[in-house]
Structures are given as C-alpha cells and as structure tokens.
C-alpha positions as CSV (number, residue, x, y, z in Angstrom):
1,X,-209.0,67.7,92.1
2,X,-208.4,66.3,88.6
3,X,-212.1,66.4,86.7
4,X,-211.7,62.9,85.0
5,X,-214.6,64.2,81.6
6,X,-211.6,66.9,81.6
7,X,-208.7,65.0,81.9
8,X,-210.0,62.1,79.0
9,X,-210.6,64.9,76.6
10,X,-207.3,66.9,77.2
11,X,-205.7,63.7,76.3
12,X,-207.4,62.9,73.3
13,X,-207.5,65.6,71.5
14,X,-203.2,66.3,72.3
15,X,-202.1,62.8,71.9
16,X,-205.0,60.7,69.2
17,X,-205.8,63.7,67.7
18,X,-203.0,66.6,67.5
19,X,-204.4,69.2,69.3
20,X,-201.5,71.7,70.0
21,X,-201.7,72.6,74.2
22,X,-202.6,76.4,72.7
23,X,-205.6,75.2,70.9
24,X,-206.9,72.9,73.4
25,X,-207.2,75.9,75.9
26,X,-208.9,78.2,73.9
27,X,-211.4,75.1,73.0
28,X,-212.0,74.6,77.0
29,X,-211.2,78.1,78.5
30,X,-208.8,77.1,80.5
31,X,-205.1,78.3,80.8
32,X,-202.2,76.2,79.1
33,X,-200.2,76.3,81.9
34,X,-203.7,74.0,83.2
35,X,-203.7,72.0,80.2
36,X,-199.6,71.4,80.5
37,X,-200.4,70.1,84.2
38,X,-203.3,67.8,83.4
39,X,-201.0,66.3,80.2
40,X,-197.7,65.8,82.6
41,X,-200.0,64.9,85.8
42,X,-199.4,60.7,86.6
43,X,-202.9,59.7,87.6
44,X,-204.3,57.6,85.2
45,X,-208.0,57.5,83.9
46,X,-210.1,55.7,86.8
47,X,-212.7,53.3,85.9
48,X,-215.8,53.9,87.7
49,X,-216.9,51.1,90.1
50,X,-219.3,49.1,89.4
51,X,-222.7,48.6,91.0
C-alpha cells in the first residue's frame, strides 16, 4: 500500500526540488530501491473526499 504523506514528499523533493533518489533515502530511512518504485509507480496523488 502506497502511504500518500510519503508518496507527495518523495516527489517533491526529486522532481521541484532536486533531491538525488540517494539522498532522499537516507532523509526517510527507507531503501532507494523503495524510493525508485514510489518515483516510477503510476498512481497519482488522491484527493481526499470530501465531507
């Protein structure tokens, strides 16, 4: 299960911000190999329903 908080900042910080895939798993703790599936995965960032 793709964590969306996750997923939003993996983005970020790789594609607005530069973040090699190396550096953005040391930051979270998590494997690159992780980080490389999360970058290369299709879904897109859900909007949460509304109330």
């Amino acid at each position: 299960m793709i964590d969306v908080a996750l997923l939003s900042i993996i983005r970020r910080w790789h594609l607005r911000d530069q973040v090699s895939l190396r550096e953005i798993s040391r930051r979270l703790g998590i494997s690159r190999n992780t980080v490389r599936r999360y970058l290369r995965s299709e879904a897109v960032e859900p909007v949460y329903a509304e109330r």
